[in-house]
N, C-alpha and C positions, 0 to 999 in steps of 0.2 A: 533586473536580472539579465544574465546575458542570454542571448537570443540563440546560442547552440544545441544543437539539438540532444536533450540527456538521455543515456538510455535509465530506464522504468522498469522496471520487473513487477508485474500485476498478474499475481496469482487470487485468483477470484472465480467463482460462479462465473458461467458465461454472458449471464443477462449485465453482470456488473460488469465484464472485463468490457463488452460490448460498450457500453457509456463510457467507461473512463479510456478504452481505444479515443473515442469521437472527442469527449475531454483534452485529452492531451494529443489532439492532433497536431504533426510539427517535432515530437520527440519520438526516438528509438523506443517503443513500446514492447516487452518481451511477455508473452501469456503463456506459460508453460498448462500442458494439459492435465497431468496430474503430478502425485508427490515425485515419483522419480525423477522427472523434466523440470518439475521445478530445484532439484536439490543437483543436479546438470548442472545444470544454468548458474545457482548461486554460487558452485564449483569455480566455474569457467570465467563469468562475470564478474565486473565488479561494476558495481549500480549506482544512481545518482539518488536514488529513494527506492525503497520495494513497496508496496501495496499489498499487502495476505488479506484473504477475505475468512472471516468467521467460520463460514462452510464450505472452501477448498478445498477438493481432500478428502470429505468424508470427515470435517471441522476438525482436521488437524494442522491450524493455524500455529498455536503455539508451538508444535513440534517442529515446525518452518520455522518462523520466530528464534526459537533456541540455535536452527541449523544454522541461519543466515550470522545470528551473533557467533555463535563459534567458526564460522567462516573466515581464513583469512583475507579475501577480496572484500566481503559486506558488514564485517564486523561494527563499523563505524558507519557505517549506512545509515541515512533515517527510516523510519518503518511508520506508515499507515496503515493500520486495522482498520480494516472496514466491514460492517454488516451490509452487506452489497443486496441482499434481498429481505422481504419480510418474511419470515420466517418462524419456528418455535420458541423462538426467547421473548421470556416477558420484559415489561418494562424494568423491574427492577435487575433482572437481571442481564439488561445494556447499560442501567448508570451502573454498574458493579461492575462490568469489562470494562468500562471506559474509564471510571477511575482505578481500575488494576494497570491497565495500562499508561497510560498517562504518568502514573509513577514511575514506569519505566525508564531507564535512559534509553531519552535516540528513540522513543516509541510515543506514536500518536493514537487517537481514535478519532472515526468517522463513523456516525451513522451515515451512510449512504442512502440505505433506501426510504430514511426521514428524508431526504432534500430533494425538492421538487425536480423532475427528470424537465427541465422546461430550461431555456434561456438562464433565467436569474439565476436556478438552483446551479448549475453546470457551470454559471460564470462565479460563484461561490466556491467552489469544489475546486475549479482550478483554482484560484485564489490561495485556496488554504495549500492546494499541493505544492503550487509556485512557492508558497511560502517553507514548506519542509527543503523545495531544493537548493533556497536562498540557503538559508542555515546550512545546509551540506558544505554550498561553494564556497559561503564564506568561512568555514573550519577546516576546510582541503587547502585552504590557503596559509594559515597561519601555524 
């Protein structure tokens, strides 16, 4: 992948935006602090991947979601869902987000706060993100 720096739009919990800052240290990282700064930002911006947390917001992730696609800058964005903390959702219903999502075009899921906060979990996490902005560059291009 190329080594420039992308910019990130990580709208999330701050315990999560805090991990995935130190994650993708090296890229333009944007954390808006609530919906109106984040919906700024996807205005203004246009992003190499967004990252919506489950409970950003006041867990108005999808209504971010919907903004970011109807965005002319992010529309073709990739998007990670993440559950950035443990929180009220049972198990079944994270495999049920994750396969709603996943259906999606352009849209991933992450549990986050299943991945260990350690070395391996975080070199994991990047993995998979580097892997969303591969896909980006290589469709920006064609």
């Amino acid at each position: 992948m190329d080594s420039t720096p992308q910019p990130i739009f990580v709208a999330t919990v701050p315990v999560a935006a805090e991990r995935l800052r130190g994650i993708l240290a090296g890229h333009r990282v944007y954390c808006p602090r609530d919906y109106a700064d984040a919906t700024r930002l996807l205005s203004r911006e246009e992003f190499s991947l967004a990252i919506l947390g489950v409970y950003f917001a006041e867990s108005r992730m999808f209504d971010l979601l919907s903004f970011a696609r109807g965005s002319a800058r992010n529309a073709r964005t990739p998007v990670a869902c993440v559950v950035g903390m443990r929180g009220r959702l049972s198990p079944l219903a994270i495999r049920s987000l994750e396969q709603t999502l996943n259906a999606m075009p352009r849209t991933w899921f992450l549990n986050l706060a299943a991945v260990p906060d350690d070395a391996a979990g975080n070199a994991t996490v990047l993995s998979f993100l580097e892997s969303l902005l591969a896909w980006h560059s290589d469709r920006a291009t064609t």
